[in-house]
RODREN-131652 format. One record per residue (C-alpha): residue in one letter; residue number from 1; x, y, z. Coordinates in steps of 0.05 Angstrom, whole numbers, plus 5000, padded with zeros to 4 digits. Layout:
{rec "a", NUM, {X, Y, Z}} ...
***
This chain:
{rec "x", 1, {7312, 0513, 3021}} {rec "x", 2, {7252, 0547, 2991}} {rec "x", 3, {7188, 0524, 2955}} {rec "x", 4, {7176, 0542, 2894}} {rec "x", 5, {7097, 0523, 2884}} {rec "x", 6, {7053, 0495, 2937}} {rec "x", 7, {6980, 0478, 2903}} {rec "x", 8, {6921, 0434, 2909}} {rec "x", 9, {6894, 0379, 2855}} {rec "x", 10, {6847, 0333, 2853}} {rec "x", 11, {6906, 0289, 2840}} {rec "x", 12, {6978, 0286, 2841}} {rec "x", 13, {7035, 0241, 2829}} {rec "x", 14, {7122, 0246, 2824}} {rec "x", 15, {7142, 0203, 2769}} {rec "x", 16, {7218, 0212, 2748}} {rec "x", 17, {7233, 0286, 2735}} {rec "x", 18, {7161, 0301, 2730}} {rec "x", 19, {7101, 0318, 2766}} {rec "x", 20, {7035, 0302, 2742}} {rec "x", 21, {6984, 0344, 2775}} {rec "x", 22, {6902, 0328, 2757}} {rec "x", 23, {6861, 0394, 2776}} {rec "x", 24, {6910, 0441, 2791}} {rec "x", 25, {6899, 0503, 2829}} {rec "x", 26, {6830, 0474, 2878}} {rec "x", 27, {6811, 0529, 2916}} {rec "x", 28, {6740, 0501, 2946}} {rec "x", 29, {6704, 0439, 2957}} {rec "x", 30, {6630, 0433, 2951}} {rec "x", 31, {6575, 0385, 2983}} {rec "x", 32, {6507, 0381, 2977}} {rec "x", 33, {6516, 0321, 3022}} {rec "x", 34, {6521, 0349, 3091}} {rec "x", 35, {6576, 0332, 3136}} {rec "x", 36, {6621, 0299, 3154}} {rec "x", 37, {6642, 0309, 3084}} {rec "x", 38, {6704, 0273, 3052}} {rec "x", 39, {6738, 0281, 2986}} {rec "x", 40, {6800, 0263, 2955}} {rec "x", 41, {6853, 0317, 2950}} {rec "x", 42, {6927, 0321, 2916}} {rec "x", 43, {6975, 0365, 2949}} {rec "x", 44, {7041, 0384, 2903}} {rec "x", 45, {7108, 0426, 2919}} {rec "x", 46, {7170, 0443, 2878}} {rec "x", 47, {7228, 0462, 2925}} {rec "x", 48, {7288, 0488, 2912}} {rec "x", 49, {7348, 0453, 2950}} {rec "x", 50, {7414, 0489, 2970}} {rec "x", 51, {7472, 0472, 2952}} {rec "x", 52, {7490, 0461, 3018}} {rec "x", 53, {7429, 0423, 3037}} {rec "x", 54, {7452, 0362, 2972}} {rec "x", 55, {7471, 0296, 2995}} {rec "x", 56, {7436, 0292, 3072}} {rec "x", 57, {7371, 0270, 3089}} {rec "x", 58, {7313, 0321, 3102}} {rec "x", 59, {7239, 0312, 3139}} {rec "x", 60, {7184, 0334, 3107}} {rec "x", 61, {7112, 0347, 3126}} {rec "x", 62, {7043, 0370, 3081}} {rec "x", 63, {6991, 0395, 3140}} {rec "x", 64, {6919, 0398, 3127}} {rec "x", 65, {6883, 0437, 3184}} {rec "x", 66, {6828, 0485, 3201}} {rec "x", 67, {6849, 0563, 3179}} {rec "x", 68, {6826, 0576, 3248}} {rec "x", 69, {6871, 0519, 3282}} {rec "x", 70, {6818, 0495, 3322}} {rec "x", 71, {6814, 0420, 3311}} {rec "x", 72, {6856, 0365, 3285}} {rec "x", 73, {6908, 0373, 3233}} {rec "x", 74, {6927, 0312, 3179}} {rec "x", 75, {6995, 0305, 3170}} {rec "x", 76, {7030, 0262, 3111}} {rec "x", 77, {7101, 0258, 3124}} {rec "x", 78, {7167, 0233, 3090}} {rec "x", 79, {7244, 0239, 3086}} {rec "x", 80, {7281, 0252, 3024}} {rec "x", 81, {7358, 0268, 3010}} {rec "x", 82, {7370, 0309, 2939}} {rec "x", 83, {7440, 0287, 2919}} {rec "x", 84, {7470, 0343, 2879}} {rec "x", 85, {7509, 0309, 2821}} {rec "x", 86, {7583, 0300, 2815}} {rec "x", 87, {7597, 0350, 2765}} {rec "x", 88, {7549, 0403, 2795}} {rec "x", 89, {7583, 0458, 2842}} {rec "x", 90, {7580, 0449, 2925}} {rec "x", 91, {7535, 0516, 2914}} {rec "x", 92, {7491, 0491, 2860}} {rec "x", 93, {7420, 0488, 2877}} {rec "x", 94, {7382, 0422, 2860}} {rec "x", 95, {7295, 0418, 2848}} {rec "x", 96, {7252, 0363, 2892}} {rec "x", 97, {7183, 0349, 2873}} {rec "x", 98, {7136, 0316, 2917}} {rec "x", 99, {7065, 0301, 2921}} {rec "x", 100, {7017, 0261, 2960}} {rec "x", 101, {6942, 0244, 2965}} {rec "x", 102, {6898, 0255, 3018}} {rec "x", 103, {6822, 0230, 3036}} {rec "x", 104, {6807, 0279, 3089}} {rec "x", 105, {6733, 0282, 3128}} {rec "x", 106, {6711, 0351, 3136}} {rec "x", 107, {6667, 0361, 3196}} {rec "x", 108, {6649, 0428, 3173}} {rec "x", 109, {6644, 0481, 3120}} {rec "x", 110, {6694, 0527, 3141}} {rec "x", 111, {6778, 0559, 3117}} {rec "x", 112, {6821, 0501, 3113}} {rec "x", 113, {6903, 0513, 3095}} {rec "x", 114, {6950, 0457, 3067}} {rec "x", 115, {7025, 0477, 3097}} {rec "x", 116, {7091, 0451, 3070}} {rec "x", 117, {7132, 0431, 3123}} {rec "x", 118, {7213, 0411, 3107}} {rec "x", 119, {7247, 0392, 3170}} {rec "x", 120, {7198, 0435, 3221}} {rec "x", 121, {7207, 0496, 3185}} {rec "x", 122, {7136, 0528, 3148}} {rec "x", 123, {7158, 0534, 3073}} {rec "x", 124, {7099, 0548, 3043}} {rec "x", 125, {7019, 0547, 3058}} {rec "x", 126, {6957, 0547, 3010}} {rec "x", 127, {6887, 0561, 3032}} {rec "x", 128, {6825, 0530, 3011}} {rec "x", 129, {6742, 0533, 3031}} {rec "x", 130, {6691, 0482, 3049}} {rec "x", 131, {6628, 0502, 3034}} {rec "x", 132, {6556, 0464, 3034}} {rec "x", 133, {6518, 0478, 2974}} {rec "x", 134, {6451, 0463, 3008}} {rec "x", 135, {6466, 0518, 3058}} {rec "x", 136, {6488, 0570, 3006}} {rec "x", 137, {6422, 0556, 2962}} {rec "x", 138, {6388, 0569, 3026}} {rec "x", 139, {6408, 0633, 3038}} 
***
């Protein structure tokens, strides 16, 4: 199995054989609020399933946590099962789209990474900053 895009949104959503994806491609969050800080985020992946990996059920995790590691991690998890269609070939590959919505609290400014998780394995990661606006004017 491999991922074909990992990104960040302000929003995103599965719905059929599409995904909708609202603010594509967020690379860094901004307060002039202080912290803790929370905003909403949309995480997004297109994988490619193996032929081999049709028809039986697969664990997936999106993993929000410090760049650094230090501290907590979020975790939105699921299960899924791509059925590969009668016709197709036992080698043919399928596409899964998923998405989910997070409301994460950001005790910091700081490197943050999103990883794509399908049953333990690290398929992709994106990165993203925190920063406080108030601090940057400051210096």
């Amino acid at each position: 199995m491999k991922c074909e895009f990992l990104t960040l949104a302000d929003a995103a959503q599965v719905q059929g054989d599409r995904i909708l994806i609202l603010g594509r491609g967020l690379s860094c969050l901004t307060t002039g609020e202080g912290f803790p800080f929370k905003h909403h985020l949309g995480v997004a992946a297109s994988l490619v399933v193996g032929g081999i990996e049709t028809n039986q059920p697969h664990h997936y995790t999106f993993r929000l946590s410090p760049r650094d590691a230090a501290g907590e991690s979020i975790d939105v998890e699921g299960d899924f099962e791509k059925e590969r269609p009668v016709d197709s070939p036992p080698d043919d590959d399928q596409h899964m789209l998923l998405a989910a919505n997070l409301d994460p609290s950001f005790a910091s400014a700081g490197d943050y990474v999103v990883r794509m998780l399908v049953d333990g394995e690290e398929l992709a990661h994106t990165d993203f900053t925190v920063l406080d606006s108030a601090a940057v004017a400051a210096s």
